[in-house]
C-alpha positions in Angstrom: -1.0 -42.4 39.7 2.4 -43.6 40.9 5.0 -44.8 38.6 4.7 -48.5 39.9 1.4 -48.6 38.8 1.7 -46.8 34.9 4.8 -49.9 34.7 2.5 -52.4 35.4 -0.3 -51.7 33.4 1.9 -51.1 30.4 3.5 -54.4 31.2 0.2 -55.9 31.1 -1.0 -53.9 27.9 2.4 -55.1 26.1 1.6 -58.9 26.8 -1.9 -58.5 25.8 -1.1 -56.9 22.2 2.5 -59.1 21.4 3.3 -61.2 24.3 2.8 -64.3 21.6 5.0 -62.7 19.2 8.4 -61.4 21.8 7.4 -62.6 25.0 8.7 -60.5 27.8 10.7 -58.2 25.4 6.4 -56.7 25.2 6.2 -56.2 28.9 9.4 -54.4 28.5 8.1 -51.7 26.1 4.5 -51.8 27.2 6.2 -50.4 30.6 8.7 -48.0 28.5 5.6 -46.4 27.0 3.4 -46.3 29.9 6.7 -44.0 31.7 7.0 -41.7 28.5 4.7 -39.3 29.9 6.3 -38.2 33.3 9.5 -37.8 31.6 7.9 -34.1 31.5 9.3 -33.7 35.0 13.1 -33.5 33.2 12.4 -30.0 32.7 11.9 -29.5 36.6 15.4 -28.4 37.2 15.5 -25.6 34.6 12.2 -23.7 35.8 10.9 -21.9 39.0 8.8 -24.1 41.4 5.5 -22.9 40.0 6.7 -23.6 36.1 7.6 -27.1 37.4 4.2 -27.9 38.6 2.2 -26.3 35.6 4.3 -27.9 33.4 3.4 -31.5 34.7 0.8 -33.6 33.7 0.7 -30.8 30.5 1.1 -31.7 27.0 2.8 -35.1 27.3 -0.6 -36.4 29.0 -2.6 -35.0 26.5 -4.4 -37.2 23.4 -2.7 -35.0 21.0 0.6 -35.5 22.3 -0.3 -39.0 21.9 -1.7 -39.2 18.6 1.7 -37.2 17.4 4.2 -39.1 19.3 2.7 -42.4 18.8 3.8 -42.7 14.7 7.0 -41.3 15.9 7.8 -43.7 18.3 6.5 -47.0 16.5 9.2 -46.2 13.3 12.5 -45.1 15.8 11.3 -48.3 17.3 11.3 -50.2 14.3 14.5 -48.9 13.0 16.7 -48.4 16.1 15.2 -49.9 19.2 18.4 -50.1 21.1 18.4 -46.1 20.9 15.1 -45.8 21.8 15.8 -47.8 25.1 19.2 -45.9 25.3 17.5 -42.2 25.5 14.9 -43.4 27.9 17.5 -44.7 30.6 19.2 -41.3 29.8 16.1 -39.6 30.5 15.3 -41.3 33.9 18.6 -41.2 35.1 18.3 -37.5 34.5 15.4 -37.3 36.9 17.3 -38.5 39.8 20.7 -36.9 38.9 19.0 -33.4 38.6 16.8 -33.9 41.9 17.7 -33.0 45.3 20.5 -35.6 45.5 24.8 -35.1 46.2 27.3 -34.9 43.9 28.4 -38.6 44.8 25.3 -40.0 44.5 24.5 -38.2 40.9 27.9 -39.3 40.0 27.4 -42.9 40.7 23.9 -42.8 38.9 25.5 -41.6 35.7 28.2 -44.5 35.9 25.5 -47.0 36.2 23.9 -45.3 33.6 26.9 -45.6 30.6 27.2 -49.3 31.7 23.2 -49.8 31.1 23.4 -48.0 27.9 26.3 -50.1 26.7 24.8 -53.2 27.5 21.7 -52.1 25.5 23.3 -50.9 22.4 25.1 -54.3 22.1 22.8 -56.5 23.2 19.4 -54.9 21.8 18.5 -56.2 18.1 16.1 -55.4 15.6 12.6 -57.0 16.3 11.7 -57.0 12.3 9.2 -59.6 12.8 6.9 -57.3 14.6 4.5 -54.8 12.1 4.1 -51.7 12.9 0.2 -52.0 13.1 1.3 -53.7 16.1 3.9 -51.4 17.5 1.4 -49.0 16.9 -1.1 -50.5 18.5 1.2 -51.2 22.0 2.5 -48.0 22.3 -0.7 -46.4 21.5 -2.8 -48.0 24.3 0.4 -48.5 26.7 0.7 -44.3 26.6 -3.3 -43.9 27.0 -3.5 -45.7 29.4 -1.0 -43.0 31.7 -3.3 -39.5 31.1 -6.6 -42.2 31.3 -5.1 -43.1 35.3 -4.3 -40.3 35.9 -7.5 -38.4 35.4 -8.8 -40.4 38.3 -6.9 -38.8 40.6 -7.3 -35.0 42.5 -4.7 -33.4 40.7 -6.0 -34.7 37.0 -4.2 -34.1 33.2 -4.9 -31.5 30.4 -6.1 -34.2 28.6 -7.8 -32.1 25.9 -4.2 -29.7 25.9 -3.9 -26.8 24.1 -7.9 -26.7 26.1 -7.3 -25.2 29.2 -9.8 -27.6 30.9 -8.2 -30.1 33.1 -9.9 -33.1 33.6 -10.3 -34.7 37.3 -12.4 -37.1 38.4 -11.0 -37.9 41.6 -12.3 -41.5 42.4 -8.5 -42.6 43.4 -5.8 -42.0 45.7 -2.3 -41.5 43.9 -1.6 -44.7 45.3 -4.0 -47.4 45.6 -3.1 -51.0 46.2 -6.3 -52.1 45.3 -5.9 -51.6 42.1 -2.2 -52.3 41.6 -1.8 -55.4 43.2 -4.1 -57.4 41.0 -2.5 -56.1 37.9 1.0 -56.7 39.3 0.5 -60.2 40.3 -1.1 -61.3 37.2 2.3 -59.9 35.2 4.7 -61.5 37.6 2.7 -64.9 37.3 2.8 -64.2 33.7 6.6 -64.0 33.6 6.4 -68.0 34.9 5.0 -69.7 31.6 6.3 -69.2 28.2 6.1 -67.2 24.8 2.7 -68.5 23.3 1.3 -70.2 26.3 -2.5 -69.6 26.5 -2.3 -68.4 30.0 -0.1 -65.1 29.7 -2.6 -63.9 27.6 -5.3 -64.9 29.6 -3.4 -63.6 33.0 -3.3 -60.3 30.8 -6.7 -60.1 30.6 -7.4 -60.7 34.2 -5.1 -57.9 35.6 -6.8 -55.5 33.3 -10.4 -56.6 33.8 -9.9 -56.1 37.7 -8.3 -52.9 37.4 -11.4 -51.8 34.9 -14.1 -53.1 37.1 -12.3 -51.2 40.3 -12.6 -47.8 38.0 -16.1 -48.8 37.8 -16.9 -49.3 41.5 -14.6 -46.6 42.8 -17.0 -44.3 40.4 -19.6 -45.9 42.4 -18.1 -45.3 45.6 -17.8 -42.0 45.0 -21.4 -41.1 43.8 -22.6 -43.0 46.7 -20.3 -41.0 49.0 -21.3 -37.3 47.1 -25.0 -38.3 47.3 -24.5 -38.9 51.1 -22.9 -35.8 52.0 -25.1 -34.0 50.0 -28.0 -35.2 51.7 -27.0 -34.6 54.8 -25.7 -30.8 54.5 -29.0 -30.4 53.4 -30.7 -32.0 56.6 -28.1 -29.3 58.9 -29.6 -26.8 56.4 -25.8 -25.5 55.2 -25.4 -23.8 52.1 -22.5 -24.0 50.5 -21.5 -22.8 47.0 -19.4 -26.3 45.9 -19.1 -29.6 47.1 -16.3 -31.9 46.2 -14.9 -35.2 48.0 -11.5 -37.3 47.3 -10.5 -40.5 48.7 -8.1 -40.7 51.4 -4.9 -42.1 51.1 -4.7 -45.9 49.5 -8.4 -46.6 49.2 -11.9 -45.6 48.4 -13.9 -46.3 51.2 -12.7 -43.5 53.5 -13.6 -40.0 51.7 -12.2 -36.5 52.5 -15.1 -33.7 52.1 -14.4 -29.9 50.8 -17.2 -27.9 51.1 -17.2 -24.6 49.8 -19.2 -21.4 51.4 -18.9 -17.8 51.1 -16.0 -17.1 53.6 -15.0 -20.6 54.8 -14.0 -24.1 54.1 -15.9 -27.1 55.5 -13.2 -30.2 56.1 -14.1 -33.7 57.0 -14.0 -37.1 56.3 -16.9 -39.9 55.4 -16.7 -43.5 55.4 -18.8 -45.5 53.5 -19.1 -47.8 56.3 -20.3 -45.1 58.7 -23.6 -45.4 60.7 -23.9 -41.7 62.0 -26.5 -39.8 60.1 -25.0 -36.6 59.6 -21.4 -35.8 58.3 -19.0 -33.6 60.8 -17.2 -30.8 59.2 -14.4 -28.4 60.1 -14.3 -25.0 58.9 -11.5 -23.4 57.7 -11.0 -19.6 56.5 -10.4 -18.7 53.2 -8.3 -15.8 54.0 -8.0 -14.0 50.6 -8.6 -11.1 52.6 -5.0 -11.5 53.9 -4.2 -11.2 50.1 -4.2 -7.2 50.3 -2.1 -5.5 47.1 -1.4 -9.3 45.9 -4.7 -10.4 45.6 -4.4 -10.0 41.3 -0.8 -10.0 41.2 0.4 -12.4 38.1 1.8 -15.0 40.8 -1.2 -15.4 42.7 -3.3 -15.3 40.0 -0.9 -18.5 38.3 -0.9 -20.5 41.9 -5.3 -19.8 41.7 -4.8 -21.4 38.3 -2.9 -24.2 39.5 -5.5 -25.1 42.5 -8.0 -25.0 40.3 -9.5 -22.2 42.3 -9.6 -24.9 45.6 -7.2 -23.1 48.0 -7.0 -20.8 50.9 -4.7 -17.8 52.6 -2.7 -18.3 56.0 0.0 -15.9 57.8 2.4 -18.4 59.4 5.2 -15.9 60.7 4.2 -13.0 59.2 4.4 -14.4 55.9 1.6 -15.6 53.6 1.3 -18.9 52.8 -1.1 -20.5 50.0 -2.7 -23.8 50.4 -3.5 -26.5 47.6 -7.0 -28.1 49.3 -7.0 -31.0 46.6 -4.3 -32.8 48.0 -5.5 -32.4 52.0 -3.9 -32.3 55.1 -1.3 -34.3 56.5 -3.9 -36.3 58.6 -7.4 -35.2 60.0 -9.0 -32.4 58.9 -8.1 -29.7 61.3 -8.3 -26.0 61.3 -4.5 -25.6 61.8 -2.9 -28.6 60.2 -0.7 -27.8 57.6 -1.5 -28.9 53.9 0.4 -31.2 51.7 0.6 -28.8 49.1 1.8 -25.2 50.5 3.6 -22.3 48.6 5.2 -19.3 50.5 4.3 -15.5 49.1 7.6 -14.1 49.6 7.4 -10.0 48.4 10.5 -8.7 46.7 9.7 -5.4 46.4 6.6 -5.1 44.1 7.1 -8.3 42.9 5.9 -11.6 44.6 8.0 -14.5 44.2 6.4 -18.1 45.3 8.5 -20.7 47.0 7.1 -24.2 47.6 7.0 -26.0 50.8 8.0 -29.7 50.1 5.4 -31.4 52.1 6.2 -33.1 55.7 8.8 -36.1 56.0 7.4 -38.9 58.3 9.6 -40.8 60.4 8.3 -44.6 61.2 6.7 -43.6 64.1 4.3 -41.0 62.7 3.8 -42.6 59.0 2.6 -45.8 61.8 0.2 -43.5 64.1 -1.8 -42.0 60.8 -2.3 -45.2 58.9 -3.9 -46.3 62.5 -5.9 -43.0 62.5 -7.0 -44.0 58.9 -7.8 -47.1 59.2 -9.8 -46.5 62.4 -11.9 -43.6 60.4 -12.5 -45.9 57.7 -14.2 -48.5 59.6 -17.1 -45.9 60.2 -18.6 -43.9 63.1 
């Protein structure tokens, strides 16, 4: 899920378990917590492209990594919570000062930086009053709550890490205001009424009840959606070896389709609100046959890994070009498209180095034409 989103249901988590006790100081560290696990993208800088994207969503989304960091957390916190608040803006500032930004700009973030972590160490007390039954209890559920979210989504968490089973359920979008917004307003209306009153708590409850009964119909949505397609590939007769379906971008009524056969991909989209009977698909070659020599070379065989074995083989320029399927295309299923997720095969002699292709920038214009295209596709054929 996106980072908005992990805040506010920390936020939320933080006021439900010691709003009473520190008021906002609990949406404050309920939202800290919630962040800890992406901080796994510090190491991005230090490792090829490929490393960086295995190494997400790895161990720090895992329930051991939670059950080990959790104690650890609770007592720094106890003991020296302006440090603790002092290495995490350390550790986010890192993320933008490493990242694909000028010298100015990563100078000016590690200004701003110092001066934040100043303010903290000599503003930020002790909070002895809280237990730390109840420290452990906030940071506990604020940091299940990130792998938990973000199993819903295409690209899922090793959740059961050092298992190398990932866990994906794909009933959200990365994004999905549906299930922010509620959340998010319930916080910010929270923020309005003070320590103890009744109605934080109860505005808590609210924001995370919606979210948990959108979990539950989205799982809904997207049985109804599998059953559908299902049916009606068997009706045109195809047979496929795997079917899988994701939601488009920022909802779950509109559903992209992957089906997989022996030498093709079958791309489309469904709408729960569609009235056709049957469901339209593209196909798209696999093209491992373009593979040749590389086909088991270590690099490939990390990227098949990495798709979880949902990708095919293109030659754009005479150079070979792997495609992630979970994440799409940028738009309609079409057979030439390009995907969101794309990694060059560049050969260096007899060694094959992957480089990855950051995925298309849209300008106001284009971002404007596909949310029209989407939005027209959602509301059914």
């Amino acid at each position: 899920m996106d980072s908005l989103t992990h805040i506010v249901i920390g936020a939320a988590i933080g006021e439900l378990v010691l709003g009473k006790k520190i008021g906002n100081k609990a949406m404050l560290w309920g939202a800290i917590a919630a962040t800890i696990p992406d901080l796994d993208v510090v190491c991005g800088p230090f490792v090829d492209p490929v490393r960086k994207i295995e190494l997400h969503r790895g161990v720090t989304h895992s329930l051991l990594f939670i059950l080990a960091f959790t104690p650890l957390v609770v007592l720094w916190t106890k003991r020296h919570p302006s440090s603790l608040l002092s290495v995490f803006c350390v550790l986010l500032a890192s993320v933008f000062a490493l990242g694909n930004v000028s010298l100015t700009a990563s100078m000016i973030i590690t200004a701003i930086t110092f001066i934040v972590v100043a303010l903290i160490l000599w503003k930020v007390n002790r909070m002895l009053d809280v237990t730390t039954k109840e420290w452990r209890w906030l940071f506990g559920l604020a940091l299940l709550s990130h792998p938990l979210l973000d199993c819903m989504t295409a690209y899922g968490t090793h959740l059961l890490w050092p298992l190398p089973t990932k866990v994906a359920f794909n009933n959200f979008f990365i994004a999905d205001p549906s299930f922010t917004l509620p959340a998010l307003v319930c916080v910010i209306l929270a923020l309005f009424f003070q320590r103890g009153d009744r109605r934080r708590y109860r505005l808590s409850v609210i924001g995370l009840g919606v979210g948990a009964c959108y979990v539950v119909l989205t799982l809904g949505m997207k049985w109804k959606a599998h059953s559908t397609i299902s049916a009606s590939l068997q009706r045109q007769g195809v047979t496929y070896t795997s079917l899988s379906t994701r939601p488009s971008p920022f909802n779950s009524v509109l559903w992209v389709v992957a089906v997989e056969s022996a030498d093709h991909y079958g791309l489309g989209y469904y709408s729960l609100l569609d009235t056709k009977p049957e469901v339209e698909l593209v196909n798209v070659p696999k093209g491992t046959e373009l593979l040749g020599k590389w086909a088991h070379h270590p690099t490939v065989e990390r990227l098949i890994r990495l798709t979880d074995n949902s990708y095919i083989i293109k030659s754009q320029n005479d150079t070979l070009v792997l495609c992630d399927l979970r994440f799409g295309q940028a738009g309609a299923p079409t057979t030439d498209a390009r995907f969101i997720y794309e990694f060059r095969l560049i050969p260096d002699g007899e060694n094959l180095q992957a480089e990855w292709t950051p995925p298309p920038s849209l300008d106001g214009a284009t971002f404007k034409r596909m949310l029209t295209e989407l939005w027209t596709r959602l509301k059914g054929e």
